[in-house]
N, C-alpha and C positions, 0 to 999 in steps of 0.2 A: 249528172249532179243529183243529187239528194232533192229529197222535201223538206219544206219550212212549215213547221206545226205556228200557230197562233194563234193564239186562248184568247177568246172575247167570251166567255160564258159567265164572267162576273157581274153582280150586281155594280159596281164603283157606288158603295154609297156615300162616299164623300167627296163625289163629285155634284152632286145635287139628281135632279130629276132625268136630265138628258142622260142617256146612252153613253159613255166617254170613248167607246170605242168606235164609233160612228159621227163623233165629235167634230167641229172641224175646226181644225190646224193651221189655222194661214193660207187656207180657202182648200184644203184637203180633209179628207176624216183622217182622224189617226191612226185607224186602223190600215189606211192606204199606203201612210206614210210609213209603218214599220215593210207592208205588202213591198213599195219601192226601193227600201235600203237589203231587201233578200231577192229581188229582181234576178240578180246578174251571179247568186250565189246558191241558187235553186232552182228547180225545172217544175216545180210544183209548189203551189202552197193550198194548205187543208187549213182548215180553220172552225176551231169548234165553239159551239157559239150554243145558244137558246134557241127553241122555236120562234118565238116571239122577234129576234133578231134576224133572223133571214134572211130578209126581205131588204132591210138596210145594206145588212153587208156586201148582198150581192150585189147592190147597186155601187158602194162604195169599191168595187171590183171593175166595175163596167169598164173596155178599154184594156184589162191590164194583158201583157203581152205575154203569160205565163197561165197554165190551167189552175180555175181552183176551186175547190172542194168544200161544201161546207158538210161538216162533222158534227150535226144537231148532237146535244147532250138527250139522252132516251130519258134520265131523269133530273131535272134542273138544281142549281143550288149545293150541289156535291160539293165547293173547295176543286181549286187547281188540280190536285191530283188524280180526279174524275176528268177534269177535261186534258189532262197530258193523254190519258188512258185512250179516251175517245177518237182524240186528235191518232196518236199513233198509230190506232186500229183502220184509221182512213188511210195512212198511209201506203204508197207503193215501193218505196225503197226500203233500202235495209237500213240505213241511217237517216235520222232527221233531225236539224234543228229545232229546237222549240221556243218561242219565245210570245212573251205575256203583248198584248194589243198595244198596253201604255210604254212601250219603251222605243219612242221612236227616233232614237238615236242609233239602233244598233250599226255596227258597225262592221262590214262586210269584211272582210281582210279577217276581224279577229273569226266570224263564223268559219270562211275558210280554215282555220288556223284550225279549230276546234274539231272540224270534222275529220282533219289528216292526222290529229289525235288521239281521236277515236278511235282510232285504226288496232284493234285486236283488243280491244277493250268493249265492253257495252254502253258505257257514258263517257264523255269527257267533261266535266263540271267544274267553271272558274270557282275562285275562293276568293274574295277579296276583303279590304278591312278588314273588323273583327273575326276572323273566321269564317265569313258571310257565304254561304253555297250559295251561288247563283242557279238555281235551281229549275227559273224560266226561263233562262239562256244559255241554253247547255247543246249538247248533245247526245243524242241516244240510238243505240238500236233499238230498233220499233220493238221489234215482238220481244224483247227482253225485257224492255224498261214497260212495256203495256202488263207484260205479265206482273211484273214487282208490284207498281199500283195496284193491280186488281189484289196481288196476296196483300196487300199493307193496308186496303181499304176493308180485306178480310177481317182483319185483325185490329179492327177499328181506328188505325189510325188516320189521323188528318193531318199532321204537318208533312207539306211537300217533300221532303229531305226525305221521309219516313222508306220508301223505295230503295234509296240508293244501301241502305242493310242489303238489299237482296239481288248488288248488281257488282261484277268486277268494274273498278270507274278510274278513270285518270284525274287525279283533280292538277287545274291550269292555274297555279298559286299568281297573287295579284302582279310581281315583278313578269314574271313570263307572259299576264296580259298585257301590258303596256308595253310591250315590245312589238305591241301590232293595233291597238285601240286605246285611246283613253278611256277612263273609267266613267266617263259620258257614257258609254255603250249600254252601259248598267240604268241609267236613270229612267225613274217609273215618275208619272204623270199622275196623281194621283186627286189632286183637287183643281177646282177652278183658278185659286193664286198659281200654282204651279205649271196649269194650261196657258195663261197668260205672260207668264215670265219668259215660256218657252216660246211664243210665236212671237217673238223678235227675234231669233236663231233662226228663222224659217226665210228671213226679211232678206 
């Protein structure tokens, strides 16, 4: 099986003071809780994070039954697509899921689904609503998609999407996702109302 990338190197700043990726979840951190819905759907998870996080994360890992990596960012603050870059360059497969800290609904089934899509392609990237690239739940070959970021961060750009210019990709339009996930799999956690609405789904 593949690696499972997961970006906790964000500030969240409107989740307030605390860390949201080290958060906890109906007595989990959050970040554990995406760690356990990629369990059984990867042999590895890397996870790139801050220095300053480390220390948490690894604790929030203690127990978990899979090896895992942390992928410090060498310079903080970059935007998501500094830490896909990061995340990938940790990895050992040739494909890896990637997905953001705050989405801990993903949903295992649709990852499988994504990765045997991937297949003679460099990314597989849902689309749903408006056009929306799922962009931190996607899939990638490593050293392809790590290269694109480094050219795209070359070239000053900073929206996430800004890579896939530089990648053969399959996009998984929203009808094709729901034949294996709802579009819960997609939802990001983003403030404290939205931490708390969710830890009744945990109950």
């Amino acid at each position: 099986m593949p690696d499972g990338v997961v970006l906790a190197g964000g500030r969240s700043t409107r989740f307030g003071d605390e860390d949201k990726a080290t958060a906890d979840l109906a007595g989990t951190p959050m970040i554990r809780r995406v760690g356990d819905r990629l369990e059984g759907v990867t042999d590895r998870l890397v996870v790139n994070c801050r220095a300053d996080q480390t220390r948490a994360i690894e604790s929030a890992f203690d127990g978990y039954p899979n090896p895992v990596t942390i992928a410090e960012d060498p310079a903080p603050d970059e935007g998501p697509m500094a830490g896909i870059m990061t995340g990938l360059r940790a990895t050992a497969s040739e494909y890896a899921f990637v997905a953001a800290c705050d989405m801990p609904f993903v949903e295992p089934a649709l990852v499988s689904y994504l990765l045997s899509r991937a297949e003679g392609y460099e990314a597989a990237v849902p689309r749903v609503g408006d056009g929306w690239f799922q962009t931190t739940h996607a899939v990638y070959r490593a050293e392809s998609m790590a290269a694109a970021c480094e050219r795209a961060l070359a070239a000053g750009e900073r929206k996430v999407i800004a890579p896939l210019e530089y990648l053969e990709y399959v996009v998984i339009e929203e009808e094709e996702v729901r034949e294996h996930a709802s579009l819960d799999t997609f939802e990001n956690l983003n403030t404290r109302e939205e931490f708390e609405r969710a830890v009744a789904r945990f109950r």
